[in-house]
C-alpha positions as CSV (number, residue, x, y, z in Angstrom):
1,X,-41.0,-20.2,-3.9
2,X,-38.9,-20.1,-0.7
3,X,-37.0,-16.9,-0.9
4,X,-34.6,-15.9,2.4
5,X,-31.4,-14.3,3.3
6,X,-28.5,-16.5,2.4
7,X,-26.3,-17.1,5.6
8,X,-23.1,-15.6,3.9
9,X,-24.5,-12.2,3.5
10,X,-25.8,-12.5,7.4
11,X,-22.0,-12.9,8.4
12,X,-21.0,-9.9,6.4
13,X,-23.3,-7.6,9.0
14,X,-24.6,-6.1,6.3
15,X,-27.6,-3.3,6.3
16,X,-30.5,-5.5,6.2
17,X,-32.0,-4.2,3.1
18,X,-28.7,-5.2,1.4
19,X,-28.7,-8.6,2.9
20,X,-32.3,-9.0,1.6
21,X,-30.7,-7.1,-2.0
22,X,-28.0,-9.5,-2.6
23,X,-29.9,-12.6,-1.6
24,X,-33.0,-11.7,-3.9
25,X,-30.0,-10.9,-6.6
26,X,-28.0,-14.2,-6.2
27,X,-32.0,-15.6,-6.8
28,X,-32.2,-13.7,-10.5
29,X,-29.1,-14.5,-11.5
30,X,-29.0,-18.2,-10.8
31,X,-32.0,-18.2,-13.1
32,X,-34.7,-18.6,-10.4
33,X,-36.6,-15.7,-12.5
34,X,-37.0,-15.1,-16.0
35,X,-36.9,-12.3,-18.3
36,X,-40.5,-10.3,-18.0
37,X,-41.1,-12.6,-14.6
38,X,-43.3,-10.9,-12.2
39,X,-42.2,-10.6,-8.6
40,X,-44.5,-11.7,-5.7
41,X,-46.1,-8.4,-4.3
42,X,-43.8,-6.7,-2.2
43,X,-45.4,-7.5,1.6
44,X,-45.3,-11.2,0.4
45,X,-41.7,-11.1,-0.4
46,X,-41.1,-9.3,3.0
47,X,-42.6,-12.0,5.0
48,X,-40.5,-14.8,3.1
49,X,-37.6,-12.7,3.6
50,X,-38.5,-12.0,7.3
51,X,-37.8,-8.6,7.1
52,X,-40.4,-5.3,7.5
53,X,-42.3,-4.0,4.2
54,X,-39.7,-1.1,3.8
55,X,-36.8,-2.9,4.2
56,X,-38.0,-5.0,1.1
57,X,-38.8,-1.4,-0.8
58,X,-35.7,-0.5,-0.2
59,X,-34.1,-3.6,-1.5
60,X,-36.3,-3.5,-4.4
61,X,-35.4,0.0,-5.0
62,X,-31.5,-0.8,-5.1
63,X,-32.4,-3.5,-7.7
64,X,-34.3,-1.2,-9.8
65,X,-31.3,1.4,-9.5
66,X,-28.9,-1.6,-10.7
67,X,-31.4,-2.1,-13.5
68,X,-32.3,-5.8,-12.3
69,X,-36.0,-5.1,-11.9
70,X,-38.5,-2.3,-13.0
71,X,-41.7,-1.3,-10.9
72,X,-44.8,-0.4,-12.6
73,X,-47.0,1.9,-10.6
74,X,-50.1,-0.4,-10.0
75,X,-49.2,-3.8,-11.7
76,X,-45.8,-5.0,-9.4
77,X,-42.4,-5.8,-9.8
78,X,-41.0,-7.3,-12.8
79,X,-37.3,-8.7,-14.0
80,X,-35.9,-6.7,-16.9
81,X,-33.8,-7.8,-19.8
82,X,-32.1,-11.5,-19.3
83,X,-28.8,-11.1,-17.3
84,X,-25.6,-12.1,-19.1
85,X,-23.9,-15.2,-18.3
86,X,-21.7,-14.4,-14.8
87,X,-18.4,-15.5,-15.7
88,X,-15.9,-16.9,-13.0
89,X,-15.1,-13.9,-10.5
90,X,-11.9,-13.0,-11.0
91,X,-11.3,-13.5,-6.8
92,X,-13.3,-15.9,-5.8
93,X,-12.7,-16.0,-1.9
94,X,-11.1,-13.7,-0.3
95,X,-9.8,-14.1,4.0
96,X,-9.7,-11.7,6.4
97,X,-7.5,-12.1,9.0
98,X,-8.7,-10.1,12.4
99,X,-6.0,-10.4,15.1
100,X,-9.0,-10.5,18.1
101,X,-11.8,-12.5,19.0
102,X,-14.6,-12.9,16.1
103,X,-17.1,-12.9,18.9
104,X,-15.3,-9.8,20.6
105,X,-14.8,-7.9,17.6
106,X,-14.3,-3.8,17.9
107,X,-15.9,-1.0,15.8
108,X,-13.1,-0.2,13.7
109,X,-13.0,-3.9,12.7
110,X,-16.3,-4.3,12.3
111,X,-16.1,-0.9,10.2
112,X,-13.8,-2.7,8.0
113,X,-15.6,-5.8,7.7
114,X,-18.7,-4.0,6.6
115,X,-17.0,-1.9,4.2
116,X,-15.2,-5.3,2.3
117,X,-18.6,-7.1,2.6
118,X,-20.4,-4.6,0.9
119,X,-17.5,-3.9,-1.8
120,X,-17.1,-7.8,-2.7
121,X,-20.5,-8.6,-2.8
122,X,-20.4,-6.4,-6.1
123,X,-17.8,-8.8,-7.4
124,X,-19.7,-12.0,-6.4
125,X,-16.3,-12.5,-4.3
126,X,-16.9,-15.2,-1.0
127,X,-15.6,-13.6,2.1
128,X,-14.5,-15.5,5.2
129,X,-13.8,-14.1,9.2
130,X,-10.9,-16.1,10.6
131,X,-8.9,-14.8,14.0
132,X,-5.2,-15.1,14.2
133,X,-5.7,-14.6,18.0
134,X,-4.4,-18.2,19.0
135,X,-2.9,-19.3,15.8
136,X,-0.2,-17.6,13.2
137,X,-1.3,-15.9,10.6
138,X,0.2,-18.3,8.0
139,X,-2.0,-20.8,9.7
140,X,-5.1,-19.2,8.1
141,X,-3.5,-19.9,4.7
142,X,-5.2,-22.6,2.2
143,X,-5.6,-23.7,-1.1
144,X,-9.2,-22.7,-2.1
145,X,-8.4,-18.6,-1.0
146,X,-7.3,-16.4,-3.2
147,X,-6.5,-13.4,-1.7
148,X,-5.9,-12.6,2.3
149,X,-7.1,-9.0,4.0
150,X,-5.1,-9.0,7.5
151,X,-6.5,-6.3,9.6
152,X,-4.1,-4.0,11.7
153,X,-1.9,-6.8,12.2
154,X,0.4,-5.9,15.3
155,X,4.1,-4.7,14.8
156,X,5.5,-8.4,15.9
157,X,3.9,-9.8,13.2
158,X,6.3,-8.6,10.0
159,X,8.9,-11.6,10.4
160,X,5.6,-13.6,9.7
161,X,4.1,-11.4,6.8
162,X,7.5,-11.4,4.8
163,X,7.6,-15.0,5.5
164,X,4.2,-15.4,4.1
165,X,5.2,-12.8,0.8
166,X,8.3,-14.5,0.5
167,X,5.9,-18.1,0.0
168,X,4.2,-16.6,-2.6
169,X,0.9,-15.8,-1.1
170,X,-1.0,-13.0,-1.9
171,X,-2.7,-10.9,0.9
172,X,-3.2,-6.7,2.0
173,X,-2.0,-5.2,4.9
174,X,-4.8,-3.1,5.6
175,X,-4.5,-0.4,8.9
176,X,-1.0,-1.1,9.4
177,X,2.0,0.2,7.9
178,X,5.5,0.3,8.2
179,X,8.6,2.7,7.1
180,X,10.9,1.5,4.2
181,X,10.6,-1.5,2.0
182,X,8.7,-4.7,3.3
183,X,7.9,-7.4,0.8
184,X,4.3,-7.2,0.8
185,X,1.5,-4.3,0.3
186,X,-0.3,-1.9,3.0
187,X,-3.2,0.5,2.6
188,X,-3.7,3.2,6.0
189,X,-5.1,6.2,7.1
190,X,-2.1,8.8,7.6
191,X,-2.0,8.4,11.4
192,X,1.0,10.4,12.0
193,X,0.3,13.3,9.7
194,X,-3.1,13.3,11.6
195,X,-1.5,13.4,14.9
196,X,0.8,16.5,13.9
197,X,-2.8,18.1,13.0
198,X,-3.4,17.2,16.0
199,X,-0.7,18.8,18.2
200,X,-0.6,21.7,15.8
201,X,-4.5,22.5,15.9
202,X,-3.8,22.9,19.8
203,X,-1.2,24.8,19.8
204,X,-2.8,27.4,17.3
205,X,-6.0,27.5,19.6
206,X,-3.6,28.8,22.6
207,X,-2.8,25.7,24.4
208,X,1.0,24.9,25.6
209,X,0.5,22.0,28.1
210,X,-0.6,19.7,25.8
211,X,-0.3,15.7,26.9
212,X,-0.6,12.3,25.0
213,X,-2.9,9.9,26.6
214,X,-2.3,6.4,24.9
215,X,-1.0,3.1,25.9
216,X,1.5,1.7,23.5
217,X,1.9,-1.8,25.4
218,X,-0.9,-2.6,22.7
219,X,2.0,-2.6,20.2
220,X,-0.6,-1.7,17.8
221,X,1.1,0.3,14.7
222,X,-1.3,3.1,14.2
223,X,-1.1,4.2,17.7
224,X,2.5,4.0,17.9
225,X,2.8,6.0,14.3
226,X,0.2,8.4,16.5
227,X,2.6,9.0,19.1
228,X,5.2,9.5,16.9
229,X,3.6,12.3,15.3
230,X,2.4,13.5,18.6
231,X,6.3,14.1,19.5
232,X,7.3,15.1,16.5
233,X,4.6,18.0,16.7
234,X,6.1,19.1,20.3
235,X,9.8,18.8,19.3
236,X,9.2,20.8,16.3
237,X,7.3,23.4,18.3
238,X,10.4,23.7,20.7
239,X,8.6,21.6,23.6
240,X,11.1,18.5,25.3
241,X,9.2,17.9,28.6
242,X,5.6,16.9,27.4
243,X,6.1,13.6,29.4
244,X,5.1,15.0,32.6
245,X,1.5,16.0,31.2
246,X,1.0,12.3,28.9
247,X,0.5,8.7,29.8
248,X,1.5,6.6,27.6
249,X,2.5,3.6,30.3
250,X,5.4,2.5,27.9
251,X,7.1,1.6,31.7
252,X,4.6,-0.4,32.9
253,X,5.4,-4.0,31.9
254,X,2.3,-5.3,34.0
255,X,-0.8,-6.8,32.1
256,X,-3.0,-4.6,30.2
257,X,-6.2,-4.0,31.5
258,X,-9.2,-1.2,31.6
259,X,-8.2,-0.7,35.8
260,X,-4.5,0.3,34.9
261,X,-5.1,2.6,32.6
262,X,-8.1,4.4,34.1
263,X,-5.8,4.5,37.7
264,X,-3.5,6.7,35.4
265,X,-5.6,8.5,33.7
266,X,-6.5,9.5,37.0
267,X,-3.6,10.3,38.4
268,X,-2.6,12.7,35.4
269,X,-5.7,14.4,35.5
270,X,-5.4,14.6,40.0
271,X,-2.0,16.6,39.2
272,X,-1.8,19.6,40.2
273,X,0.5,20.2,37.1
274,X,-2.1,18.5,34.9
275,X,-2.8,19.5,30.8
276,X,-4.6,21.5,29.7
277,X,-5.5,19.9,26.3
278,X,-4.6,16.1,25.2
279,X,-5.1,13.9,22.2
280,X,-5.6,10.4,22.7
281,X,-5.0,7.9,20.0
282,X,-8.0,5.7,21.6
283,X,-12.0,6.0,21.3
284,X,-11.7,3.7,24.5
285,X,-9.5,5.8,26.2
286,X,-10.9,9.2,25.5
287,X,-14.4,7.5,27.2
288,X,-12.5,6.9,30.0
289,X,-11.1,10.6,30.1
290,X,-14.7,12.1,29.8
291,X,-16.1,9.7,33.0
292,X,-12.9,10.7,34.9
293,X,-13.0,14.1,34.5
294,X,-16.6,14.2,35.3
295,X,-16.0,12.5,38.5
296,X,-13.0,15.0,39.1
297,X,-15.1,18.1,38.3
298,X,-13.0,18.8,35.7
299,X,-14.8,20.8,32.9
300,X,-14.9,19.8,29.1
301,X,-13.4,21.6,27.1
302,X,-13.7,24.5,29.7
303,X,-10.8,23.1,31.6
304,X,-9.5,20.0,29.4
305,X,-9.7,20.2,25.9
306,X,-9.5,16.5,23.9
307,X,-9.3,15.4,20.5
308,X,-9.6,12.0,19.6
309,X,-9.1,9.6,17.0
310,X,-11.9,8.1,15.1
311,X,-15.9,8.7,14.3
312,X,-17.5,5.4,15.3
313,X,-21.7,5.5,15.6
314,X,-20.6,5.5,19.6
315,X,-18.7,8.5,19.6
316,X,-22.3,10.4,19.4
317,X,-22.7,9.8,23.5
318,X,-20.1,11.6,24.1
319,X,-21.0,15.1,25.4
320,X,-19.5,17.7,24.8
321,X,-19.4,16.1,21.1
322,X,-15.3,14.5,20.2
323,X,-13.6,16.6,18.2
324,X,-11.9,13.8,16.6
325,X,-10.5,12.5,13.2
326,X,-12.6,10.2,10.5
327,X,-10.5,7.5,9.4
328,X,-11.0,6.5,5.0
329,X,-12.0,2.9,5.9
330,X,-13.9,2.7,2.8
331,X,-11.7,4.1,0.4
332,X,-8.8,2.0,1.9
333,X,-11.2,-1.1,0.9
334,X,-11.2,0.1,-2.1
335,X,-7.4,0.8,-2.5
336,X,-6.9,-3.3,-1.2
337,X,-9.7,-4.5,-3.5
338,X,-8.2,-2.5,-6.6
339,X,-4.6,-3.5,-6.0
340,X,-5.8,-7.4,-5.4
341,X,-7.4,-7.5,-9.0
342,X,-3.8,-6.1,-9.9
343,X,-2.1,-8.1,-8.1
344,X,-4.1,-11.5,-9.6
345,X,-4.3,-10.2,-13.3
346,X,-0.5,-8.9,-13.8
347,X,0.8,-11.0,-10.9
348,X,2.6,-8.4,-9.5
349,X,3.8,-7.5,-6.0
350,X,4.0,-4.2,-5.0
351,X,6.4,-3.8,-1.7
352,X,5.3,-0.3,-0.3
353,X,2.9,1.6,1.6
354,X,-0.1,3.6,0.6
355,X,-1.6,6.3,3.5
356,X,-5.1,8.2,3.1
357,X,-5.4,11.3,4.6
358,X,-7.7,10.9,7.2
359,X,-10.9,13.6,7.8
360,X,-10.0,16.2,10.6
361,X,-13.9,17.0,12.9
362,X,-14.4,19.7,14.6
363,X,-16.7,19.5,17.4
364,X,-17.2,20.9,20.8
365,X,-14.5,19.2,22.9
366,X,-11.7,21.6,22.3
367,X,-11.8,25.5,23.4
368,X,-9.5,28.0,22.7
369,X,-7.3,29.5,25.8
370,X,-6.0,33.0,25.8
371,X,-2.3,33.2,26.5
372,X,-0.9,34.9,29.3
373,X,1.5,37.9,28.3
């Protein structure tokens, strides 16, 4: 019996126990097994699978929890009752449109991707990786998908969208969003509302020279909707000049690149007029404001306090721990899947906006600062 992960579920970067999980279930329900059918012991199946003896528990033990299988202390692994005929899934391939490099791809993407394997793998739903990098979007379109997921698609990119709406093709806007009516669908995190929390959070723990350290040449839309909250938060606390502790390099039309933006990081932080507390919008950037700080001698949150914006598996090196906020990736999966059954079943378009609240983490990088009388 040759049992091994199917290449599709490889793609997906799933968990390998799920990998393994999905593969063995794709197995039971193409009829490979019968009703009452024992399993091959479990070490046997791990060596076909080429995985380690817990990873297959573990896969076995998610296919006993779905009710697929039943372990009997002492006698194996056996298939319960007879699965019901699958019918068609109702979305049978779904695209996900990722504006970067597949080979190049960054956590919050990768986040995402993990999060829509795992969530269509329940509905037997293909997914498929393309980039828009050096093609447009409507490029990616074709006859045999049914439904396209473009990721954080940059502001330039409405004309096409509405062009694409306006065709008739269905596809979710997911970590993007934008003000007023467009003809097509978004699902977010509440970037600017988080920002203001941001801003606010600082303020309340005693800071006044608080600074924005973002690049918006990006023209990514959740960073700009970040630094629109950011000065919405300073305004409203009655504070105009916050541009002389913030870089934001809107000015600089040069290329982007890691050396530019650490040279004024830098030079904000050499000031003598420096903050002394910023949010940046940027895992990336906040690494680079840790390292420079440390080479400055500058003290964390002793001297600079920082909060930062997402909680990826990397943000763990960072020491003093980011006090930063958790974006709903998986719930905004689950908003796009739920309205792309909706939108397939009723055929029906909805034209607005949907924004999660993100999850606000208090760690060790921001310290409170007594204010002088």
């Amino acid at each position: 019996m040759g049992l091994s992960v199917l290449p599709k579920y490889k793609k997906l970067g799933l968990p390998k126990y799920l990998q393994v999980k999905h593969s063995l279930k794709a197995d039971i329900e193409r009829g490979l097994f019968e009703a009452d059918d024992k399993l091959p012991a479990i070490q046997d199946m791990a060596k076909q699978f080429g995985v380690s003896y817990i990873t297959m528990r573990q896969a076995i033990k998610t296919l006993e929890e779905d009710g697929l299988v039943k372990s009997i202390s002492g006698r194996g692994t056996y298939i319960t009752n007879p699965l019901p005929m699958r019918s068609a899934p109702l979305v049978r391939r779904i695209k996900v449109v990722i504006a970067g490099e597949l080979n190049r791809i960054g956590e919050y993407e990768s986040e995402l991707i993990h999060h829509i394997g795992a969530i269509m793998q329940e509905d037997s739903t293909e997914v498929v990786l393309v980039s828009s990098l050096k093609t447009p979007i409507i490029d990616t379109v074709d006859d045999d998908t049914d439904c396209y997921y473009i990721i954080a698609p940059l502001e330039d990119a409405v004309p096409e969208l509405s062009e694409m709406a306006q065709s008739g093709h269905k596809f979710v806007v997911i970590g993007a969003s934008w003000e007023g009516e467009q003809p097509f669908f978004c699902v977010d995190s509440s970037n600017y509302d988080a920002a203001v929390q941001a801003v606010e959070y600082l303020w309340e723990s005693g800071h006044r020279k608080i600074g924005f350290i973002g690049d918006l040449r990006f023209k990514a839309k959740n960073i700009t909707d970040r630094y629109n909250g950011f000065c919405y938060a300073m305004h409203n606390l009655g504070v105009t000049d916050f541009a002389k502790w913030s870089m934001d390099c809107r000015d600089n039309t040069e290329p982007i690149n890691m050396g530019d933006q650490h040279n004024s990081i830098l030079r904000l932080l050499s000031s003598s007029n420096r903050p002394t507390a910023v949010f940046s919008p940027s895992i990336y950037l906040v690494a680079s404001i840790y390292e420079i700080s440390r080479n400055l001698g500058i003290r964390i949150p002793e001297d600079l306090s920082i909060i930062g914006f997402d909680d990826y598996k990397s943000t763990a090196l960072l020491n003093p721990l980011l006090t930063t906020f958790r974006q709903p990736l998986a719930r905004m999966v689950k908003t796009a899947r739920d309205y792309t059954h909706e939108m397939i079943m009723q055929n029906t378009i909805r034209t607005d906006s949907m924004l999660i609240p993100c999850t606000f983490i208090e760690r060790a990088s921001v310290k409170p600062v007594s204010l002088q009388p």
